[in-house]
N, C-alpha and C positions, 0 to 999 in steps of 0.2 A: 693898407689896412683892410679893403673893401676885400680883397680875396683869402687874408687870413680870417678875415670875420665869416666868410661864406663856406672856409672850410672847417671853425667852429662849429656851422650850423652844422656839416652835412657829420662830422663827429656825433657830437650830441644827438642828433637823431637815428644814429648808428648804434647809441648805446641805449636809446631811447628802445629802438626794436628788438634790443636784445634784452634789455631790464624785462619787457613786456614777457615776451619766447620765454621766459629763466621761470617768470612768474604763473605761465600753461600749466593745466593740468597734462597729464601724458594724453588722457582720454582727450581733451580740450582740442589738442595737436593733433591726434587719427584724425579729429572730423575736422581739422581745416583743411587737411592732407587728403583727405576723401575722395576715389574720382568719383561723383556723381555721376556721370553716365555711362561706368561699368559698374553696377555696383557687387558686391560678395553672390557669391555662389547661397548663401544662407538667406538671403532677402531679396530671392527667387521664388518666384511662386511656384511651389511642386508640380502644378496641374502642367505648367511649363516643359517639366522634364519627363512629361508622360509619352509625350508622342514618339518622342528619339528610345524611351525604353522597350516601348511596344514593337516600332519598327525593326530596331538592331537585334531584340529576341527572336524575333519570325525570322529575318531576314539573313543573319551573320549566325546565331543557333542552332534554329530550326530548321531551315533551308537553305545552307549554305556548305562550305567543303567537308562539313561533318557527314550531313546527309548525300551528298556526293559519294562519298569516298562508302561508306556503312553500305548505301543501295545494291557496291558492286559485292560487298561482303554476303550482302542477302540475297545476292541472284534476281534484285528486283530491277536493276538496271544493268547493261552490258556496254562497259567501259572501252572505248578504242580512239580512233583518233594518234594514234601515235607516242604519246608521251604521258602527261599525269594520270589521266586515269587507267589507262595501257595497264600502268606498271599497277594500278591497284587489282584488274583484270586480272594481270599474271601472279599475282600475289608474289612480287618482290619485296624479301624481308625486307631488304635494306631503304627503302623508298617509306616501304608498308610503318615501320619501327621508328622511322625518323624521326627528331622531335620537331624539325621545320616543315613536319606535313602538316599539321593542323595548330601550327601556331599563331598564325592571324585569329584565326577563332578562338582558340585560348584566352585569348590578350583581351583581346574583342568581347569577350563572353563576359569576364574578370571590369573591364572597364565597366562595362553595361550596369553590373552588378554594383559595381560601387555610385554607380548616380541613382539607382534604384535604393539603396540603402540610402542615401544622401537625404531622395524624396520621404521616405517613410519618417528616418526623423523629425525629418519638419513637419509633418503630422503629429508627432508625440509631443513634441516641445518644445517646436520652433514656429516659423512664424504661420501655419498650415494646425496649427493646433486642433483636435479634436473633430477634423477633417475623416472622418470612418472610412467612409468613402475609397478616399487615394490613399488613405494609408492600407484598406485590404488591396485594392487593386494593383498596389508596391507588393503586396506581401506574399499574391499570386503569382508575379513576375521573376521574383526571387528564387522561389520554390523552382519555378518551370526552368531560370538559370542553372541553380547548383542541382537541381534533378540531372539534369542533363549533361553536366562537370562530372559530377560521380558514377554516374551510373557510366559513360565511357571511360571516363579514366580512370576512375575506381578511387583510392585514396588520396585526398588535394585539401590543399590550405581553405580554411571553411571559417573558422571563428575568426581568424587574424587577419585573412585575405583579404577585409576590406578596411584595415588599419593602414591608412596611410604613412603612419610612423612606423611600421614594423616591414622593414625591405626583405625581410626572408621569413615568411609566416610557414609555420611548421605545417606535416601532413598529419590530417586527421582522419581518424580510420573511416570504414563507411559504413559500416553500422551504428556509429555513433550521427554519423550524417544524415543516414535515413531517419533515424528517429527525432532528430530535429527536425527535417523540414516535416514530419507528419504533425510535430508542434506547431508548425509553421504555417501551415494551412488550414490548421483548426482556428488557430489564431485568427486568421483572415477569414476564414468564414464568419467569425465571430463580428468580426468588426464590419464586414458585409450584411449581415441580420442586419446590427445595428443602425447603420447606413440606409438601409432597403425599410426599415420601420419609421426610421423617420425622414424619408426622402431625402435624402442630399444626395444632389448632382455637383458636387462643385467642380469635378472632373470634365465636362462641359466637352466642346468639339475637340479638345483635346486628346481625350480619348476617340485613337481611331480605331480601336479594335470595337465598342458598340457605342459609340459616340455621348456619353456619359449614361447608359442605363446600367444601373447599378443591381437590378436585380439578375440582369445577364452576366453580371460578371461575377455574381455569389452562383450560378447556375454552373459558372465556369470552374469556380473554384472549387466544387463537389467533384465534377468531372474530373480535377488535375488530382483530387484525394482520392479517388478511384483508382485513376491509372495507378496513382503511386504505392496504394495498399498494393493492387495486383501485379506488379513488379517485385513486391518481397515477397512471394508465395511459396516462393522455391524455398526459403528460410521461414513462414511462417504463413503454412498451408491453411490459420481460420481467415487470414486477410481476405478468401474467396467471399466470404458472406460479407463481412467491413465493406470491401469492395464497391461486391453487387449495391449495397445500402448505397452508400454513396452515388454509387451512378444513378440511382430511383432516385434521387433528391436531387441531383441534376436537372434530370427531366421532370422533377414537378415546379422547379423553379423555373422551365423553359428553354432548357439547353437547347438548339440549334446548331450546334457545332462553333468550335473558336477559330474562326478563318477570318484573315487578314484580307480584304476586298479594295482594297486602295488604287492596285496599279490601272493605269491607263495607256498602257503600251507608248507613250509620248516621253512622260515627266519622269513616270515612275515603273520598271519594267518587275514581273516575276524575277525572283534572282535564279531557279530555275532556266526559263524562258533564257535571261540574261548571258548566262552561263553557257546555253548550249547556242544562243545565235554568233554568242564569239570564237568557242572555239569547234562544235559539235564533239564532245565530247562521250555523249551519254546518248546510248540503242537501246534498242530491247533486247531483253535477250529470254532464251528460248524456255525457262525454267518456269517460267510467268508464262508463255505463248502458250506453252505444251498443256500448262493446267488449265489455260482458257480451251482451246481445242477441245480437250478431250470433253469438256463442258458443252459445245457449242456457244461461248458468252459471247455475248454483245457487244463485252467491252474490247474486242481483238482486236475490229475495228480501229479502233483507240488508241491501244496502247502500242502495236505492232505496226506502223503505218511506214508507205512506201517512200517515205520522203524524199530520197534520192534518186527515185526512178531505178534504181540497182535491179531489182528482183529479191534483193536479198532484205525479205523484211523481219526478221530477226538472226541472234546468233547464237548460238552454244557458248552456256558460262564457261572461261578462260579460252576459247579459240584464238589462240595465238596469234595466228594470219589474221581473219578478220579485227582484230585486236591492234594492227600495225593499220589497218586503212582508217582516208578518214574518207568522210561525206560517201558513206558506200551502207553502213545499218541501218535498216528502217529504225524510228525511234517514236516512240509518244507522239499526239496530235499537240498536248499540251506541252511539251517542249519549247511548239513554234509560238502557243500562247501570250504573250508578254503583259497580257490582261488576267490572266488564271491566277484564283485565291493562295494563299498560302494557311495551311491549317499549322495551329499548335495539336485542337486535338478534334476529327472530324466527326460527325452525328454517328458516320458508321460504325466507325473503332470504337466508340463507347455502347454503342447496342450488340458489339460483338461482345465486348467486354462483359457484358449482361447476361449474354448470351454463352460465354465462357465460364463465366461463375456460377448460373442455373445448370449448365450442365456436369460439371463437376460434382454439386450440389443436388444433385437428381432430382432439380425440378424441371419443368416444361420451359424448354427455351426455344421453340419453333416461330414464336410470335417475333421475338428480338434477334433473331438468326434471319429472319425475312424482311423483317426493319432494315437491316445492316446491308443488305445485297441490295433490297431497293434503291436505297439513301447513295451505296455506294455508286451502284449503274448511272444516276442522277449526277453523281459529282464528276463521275469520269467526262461524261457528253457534256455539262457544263466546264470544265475545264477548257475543254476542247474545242467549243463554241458551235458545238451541235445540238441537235435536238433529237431527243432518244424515242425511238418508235413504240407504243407502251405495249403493242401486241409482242414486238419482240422482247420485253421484259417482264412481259407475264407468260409467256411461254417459256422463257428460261425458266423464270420462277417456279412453275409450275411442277417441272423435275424433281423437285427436292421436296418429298412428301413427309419424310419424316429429318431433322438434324443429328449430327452423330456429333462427337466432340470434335473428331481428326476435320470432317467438312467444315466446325464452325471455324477452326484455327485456319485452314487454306481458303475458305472465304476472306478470312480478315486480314491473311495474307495479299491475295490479289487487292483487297481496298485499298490496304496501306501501301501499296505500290505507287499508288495517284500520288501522296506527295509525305509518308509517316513514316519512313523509310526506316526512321530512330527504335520505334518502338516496337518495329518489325526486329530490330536486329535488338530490345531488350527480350521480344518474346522469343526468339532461339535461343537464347543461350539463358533463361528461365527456365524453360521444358526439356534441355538439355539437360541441365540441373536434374530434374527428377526422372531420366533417363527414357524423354520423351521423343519423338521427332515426328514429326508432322507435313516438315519442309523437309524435302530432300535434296540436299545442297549438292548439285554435279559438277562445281570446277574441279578440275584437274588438280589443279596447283594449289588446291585447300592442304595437299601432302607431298612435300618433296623431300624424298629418299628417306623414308620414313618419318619426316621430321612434320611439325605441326606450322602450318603458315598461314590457316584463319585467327584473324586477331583476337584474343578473347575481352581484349580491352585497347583502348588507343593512347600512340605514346603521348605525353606529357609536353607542353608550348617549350620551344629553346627558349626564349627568352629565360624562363628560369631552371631549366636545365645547366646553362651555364651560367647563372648568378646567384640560384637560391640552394645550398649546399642540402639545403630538408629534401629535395627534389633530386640532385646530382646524383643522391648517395643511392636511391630508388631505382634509378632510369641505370644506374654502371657508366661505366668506360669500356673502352675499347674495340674491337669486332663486335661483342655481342651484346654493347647497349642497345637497352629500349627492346631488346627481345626477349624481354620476360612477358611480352601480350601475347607472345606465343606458348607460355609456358602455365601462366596461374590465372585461373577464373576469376574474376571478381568475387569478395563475399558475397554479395547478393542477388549472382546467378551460381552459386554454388549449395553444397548442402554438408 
């Protein structure tokens, strides 16, 4: 009886835990079911997801196989070593057009983008509510993401792309794109005022790009509206004045330039620096040497340096041979740097920027032409962990008595060699656009057998080349996909 009765009880209280369970609400059930100590992605503190957006922007974006591979496109760095960059050196279509050249980055850029949208919301209406603050400093980051998707790749999934429920988000033109993100930064200016007037830091050391000052990053955000008005110019030649505005509101707000200062050669290396101490990939090459030279600049020193003991301290864009060795081009000081900043967008480029739109504008831009060469001479021997002789930078200085247009664009060429490689390679093929040229680009292999093999745009991540059909049908089949970046301009380096 004693063990029928004990299998009564364990009955009964069998049905006892299910009466109860039948009787839950659903909601009742989540929270018994809850793991407490992972909890949701949404009852995350956004300031949390600040530092991983900041760093993967600079890092996997900004400075990473996009600016690689662009550098050798703009003769600002000479690709050899034997193999990846070789082939971008020789401008091999088939390497060049690939969609698995720059699909880490793709992927990477796209991820970035959606934890950055993730953070904004929960400023809007989650638990980060009316947080001004992180929700502009999400709203800069975003811009500086899909600037940088569009303007290389030209038309890319935009509205839908960060729809976790939509596996194949269609391509949206890039004129439609542009004109969002300049919504998009107005936006975030906005919410940066707002922020900056009534002090909130809640962004805190989180923020490693100015470590929660919020007025530097409305300073920032003038500067990324700048760049990105003078980017449409080719399509809409009043952006010079927008522009130039912009960038003055920059610098009254205290721009300093947006550089990434974290690494410590230990923990944390330049991915630059990173890049070249694994494989030496990246020299100088002579197109950059030649315009210092005829210069006498200071920065030659710098950027031309004998690292291999070779003799051979630069080389001619596309030299083949030298293109097949490795540890044999001299290359940058700041290559071997592993401590040297990472800039979004540097003090110089934007006083060139200034300095491009007054003179277009036929006002006086000899003061913001001499800013830019200063600031820039300073970033190169700091990169490089020298120290710059200032008799030898005012006696360069000194040269250049009056600025012409063409000087102010091969000045901000050689700045942006230090590490803006991106924005060097949107300013050619903008002034292309209006039937400009400024840089005189000498590889060889920019034309074989009459055919075009500088990229005018970069192909599109495999991963959705072969999954997202909106993309498939863009990129082709067969021999000659992905070589339409040989063929059609982007809209907004075209006219």
């Amino acid at each position: 009886m004693k063990i029928y009765s004990n299998i009564l009880q364990v009955f009964l209280s069998s049905l006892l835990i299910l009466t109860v369970a039948a009787g839950c609400s659903e909601d009742e059930m989540d929270r018994i079911n809850a793991n407490t100590s992972t909890p949701p992605v949404s009852m995350v503190d956004a300031r949390f997801q600040l530092s991983d957006a900041i760093l993967s922007m600079a890092f996997t974006t900004y400075a990473g196989s996009y600016a690689w591979h662009v550098a050798s496109y703009t003769e600002q760095i000479f690709g050899d070593g034997g193999a990846q960059m070789m082939y971008a050196e020789l401008r091999d279509p088939i390497i060049t057009a690939a969609p698995t050249t720059f699909n880490n980055e793709w992927n990477n850029t796209y991820r970035n983008l959606l934890n950055i949208q993730i953070l904004i919301d929960k400023c809007k209406d989650g638990i980060n509510r009316g947080q001004k603050d992180i929700m502009g400093i999400g709203q800069v980051l975003k811009v500086l993401g899909f600037q940088a998707l569009t303007e290389l790749h030209g038309d890319i999934p935009f509205n839908e792309a960060l729809n976790e429920e939509i596996r194949t988000p269609r391509l949206e033109k890039q004129e439609d794109i542009y004109i969002s993100l300049l919504n998009e930064i107005e936006t975030a200016i906005e919410n940066l005022l707002e922020a900056v007037d009534e002090k909130m830091s809640y962004a805190g050391k989180q923020d490693i790009l100015y470590g929660g000052d919020t007025k530097k990053w409305l300073a920032f955000a003038y500067a990324v509206k700048s760049r990105l008005l003078l980017d449409g110019t080719a399509r809409f030649p009043q952006n010079y004045l927008t522009a130039l505005e912009a960038a003055e509101k920059a610098f009254e707000y205290g721009f300093e330039g947006a550089e990434l200062k974290i690494f410590n050669g230990v923990e944390a290396d330049n991915s630059w620096a990173a890049f070249f101490r694994s494989r030496h990939y990246s020299g100088a090459c002579a197109t950059v040497a030649q315009l210092m030279e005829e210069r006498s600049d200071p920065r030659l020193s710098i950027y031309a340096d004998d690292t291999f003991d070779s003799g051979v301290l630069f080389a001619s864009a596309g030299d083949a041979t030298l293109s097949a060795t490795i540890d044999n081009v001299g290359a940058p000081l700041w290559m071997s740097n592993e401590e040297a900043s990472i800039h979004f967008i540097s003090k110089s480029s934007l006083r060139f920027i200034m300095a491009e739109c007054k003179s277009r504008l036929g006002m006086d831009a000899y003061s913001d032409f001499i800013s830019g060469i200063r600031e820039s001479i300073a970033d190169y021997f700091s990169a490089a962990g020298r120290n710059i002789d200032s008799t030898d930078m005012e006696n360069y200085i000194s040269q250049f008595d009056i600025c012409s247009l063409s000087e102010i664009m091969i000045q901000k060429y050689l700045a942006q060699t230090r590490d803006c490689q991106i924005e060097t390679y949107n300013d050619i093929r903008r002034c292309h656009a209006n039937g400009e040229t400024f840089i005189t680009l000498k590889n060889p292999n920019n034309i074989d057998n009459g055919k075009n093999r500088w990229p005018y745009s970069l192909p599109y991540g495999n991963s959705d080349v072969v999954s997202n059909p909106n993309i498939t049908s863009v990129f082709g089949t067969g021999n000659d996909a992905g070589y339409y970046i040989f063929e059609r301009p982007l809209w907004l380096f075209s006219n």
